[in-house]
C-alpha positions as CSV (number, residue, x, y, z in Angstrom):
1,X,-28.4,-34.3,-36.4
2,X,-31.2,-36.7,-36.0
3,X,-30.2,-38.0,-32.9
4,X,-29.8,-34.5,-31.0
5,X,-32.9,-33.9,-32.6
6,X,-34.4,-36.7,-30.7
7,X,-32.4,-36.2,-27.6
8,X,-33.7,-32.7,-27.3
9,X,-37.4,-33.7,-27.7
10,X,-37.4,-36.1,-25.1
11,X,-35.7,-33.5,-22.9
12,X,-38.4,-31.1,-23.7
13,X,-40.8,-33.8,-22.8
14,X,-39.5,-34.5,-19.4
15,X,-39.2,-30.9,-18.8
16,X,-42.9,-30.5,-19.9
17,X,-44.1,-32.9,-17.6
18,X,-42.3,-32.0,-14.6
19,X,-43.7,-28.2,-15.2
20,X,-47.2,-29.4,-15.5
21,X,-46.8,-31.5,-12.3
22,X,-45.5,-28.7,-10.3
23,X,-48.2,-26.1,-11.7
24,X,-50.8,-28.7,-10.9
25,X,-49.9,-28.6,-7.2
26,X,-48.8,-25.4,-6.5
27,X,-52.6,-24.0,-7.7
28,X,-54.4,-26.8,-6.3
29,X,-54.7,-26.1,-2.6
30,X,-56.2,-29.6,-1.5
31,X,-52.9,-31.2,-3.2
32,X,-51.0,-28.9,-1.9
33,X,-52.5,-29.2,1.3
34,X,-51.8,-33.2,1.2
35,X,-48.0,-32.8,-0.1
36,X,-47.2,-30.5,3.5
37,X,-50.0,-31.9,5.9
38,X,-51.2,-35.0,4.6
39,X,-49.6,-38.2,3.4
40,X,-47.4,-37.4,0.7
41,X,-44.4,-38.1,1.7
42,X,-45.6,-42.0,1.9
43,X,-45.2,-41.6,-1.8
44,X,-41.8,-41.0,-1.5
45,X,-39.9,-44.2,-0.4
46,X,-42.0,-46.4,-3.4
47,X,-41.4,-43.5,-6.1
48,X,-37.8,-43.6,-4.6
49,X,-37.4,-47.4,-5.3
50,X,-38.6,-47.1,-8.3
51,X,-36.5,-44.3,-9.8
52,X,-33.3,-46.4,-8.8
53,X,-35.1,-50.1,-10.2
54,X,-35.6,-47.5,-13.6
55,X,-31.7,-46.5,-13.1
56,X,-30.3,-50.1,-12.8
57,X,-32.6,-51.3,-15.7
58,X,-31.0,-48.4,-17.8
59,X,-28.0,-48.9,-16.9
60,X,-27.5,-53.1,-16.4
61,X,-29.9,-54.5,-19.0
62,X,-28.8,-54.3,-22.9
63,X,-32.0,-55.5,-23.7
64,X,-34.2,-52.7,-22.1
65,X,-31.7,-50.0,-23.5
66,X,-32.0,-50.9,-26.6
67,X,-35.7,-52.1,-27.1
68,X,-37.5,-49.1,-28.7
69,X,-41.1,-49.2,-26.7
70,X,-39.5,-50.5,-23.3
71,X,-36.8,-47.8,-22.8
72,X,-39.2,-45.2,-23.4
73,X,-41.8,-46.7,-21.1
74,X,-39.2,-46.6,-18.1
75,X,-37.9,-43.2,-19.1
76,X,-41.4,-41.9,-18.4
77,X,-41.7,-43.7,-15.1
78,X,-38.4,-42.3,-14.4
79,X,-39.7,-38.8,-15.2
80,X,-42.6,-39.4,-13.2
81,X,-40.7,-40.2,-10.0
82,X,-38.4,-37.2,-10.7
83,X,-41.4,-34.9,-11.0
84,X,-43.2,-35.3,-8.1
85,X,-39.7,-34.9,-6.1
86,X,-39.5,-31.7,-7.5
87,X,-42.9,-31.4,-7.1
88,X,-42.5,-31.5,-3.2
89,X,-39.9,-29.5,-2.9
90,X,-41.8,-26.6,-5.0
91,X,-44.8,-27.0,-2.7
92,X,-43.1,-27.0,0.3
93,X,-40.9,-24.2,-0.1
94,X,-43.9,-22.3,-1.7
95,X,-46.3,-22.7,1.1
């Protein structure tokens, strides 16, 4: 029970942050303004490369799975990277 406990808190957690993220932009006009007209799809490609370097971590390396302060460090990266996708697809198709 613990554990779904857990796994449903960090759920939450992402979701949380990925809501904020999109709120943040969608009633900020400079930001969105920079996500459509500006540069922010440079930010793409690194957050990209990141979010797959976060994926093979996960998945390849024992050590950073199991390691209590590591994992959770590169599952909020991860979430990070994830959010401001869906960050720029809200804005877009919002504007």
């Amino acid at each position: 029970m613990g554990f779904i406990r857990k796994v449903y808190v960090i759920i939450m957690a992402q979701m949380a942050v990925t809501a904020s993220m999109i709120i943040t932009f969608m009633y900020t006009p400079s930001l969105q303004y920079w996500i459509v007209f500006g540069n922010g799809w440079y930010l793409g490609i690194p957050c990209c490369l990141i979010m797959i370097t976060c994926q093979i971590a996960i998945y390849c390396c024992k050590d950073v799975r199991r390691r209590v302060p590591h994992n959770y460090i590169i599952l909020f990266v991860f979430t990070l990277c994830m959010s401001y996708f869906a960050t720029q697809i809200a804005v877009i198709e919002g504007y």
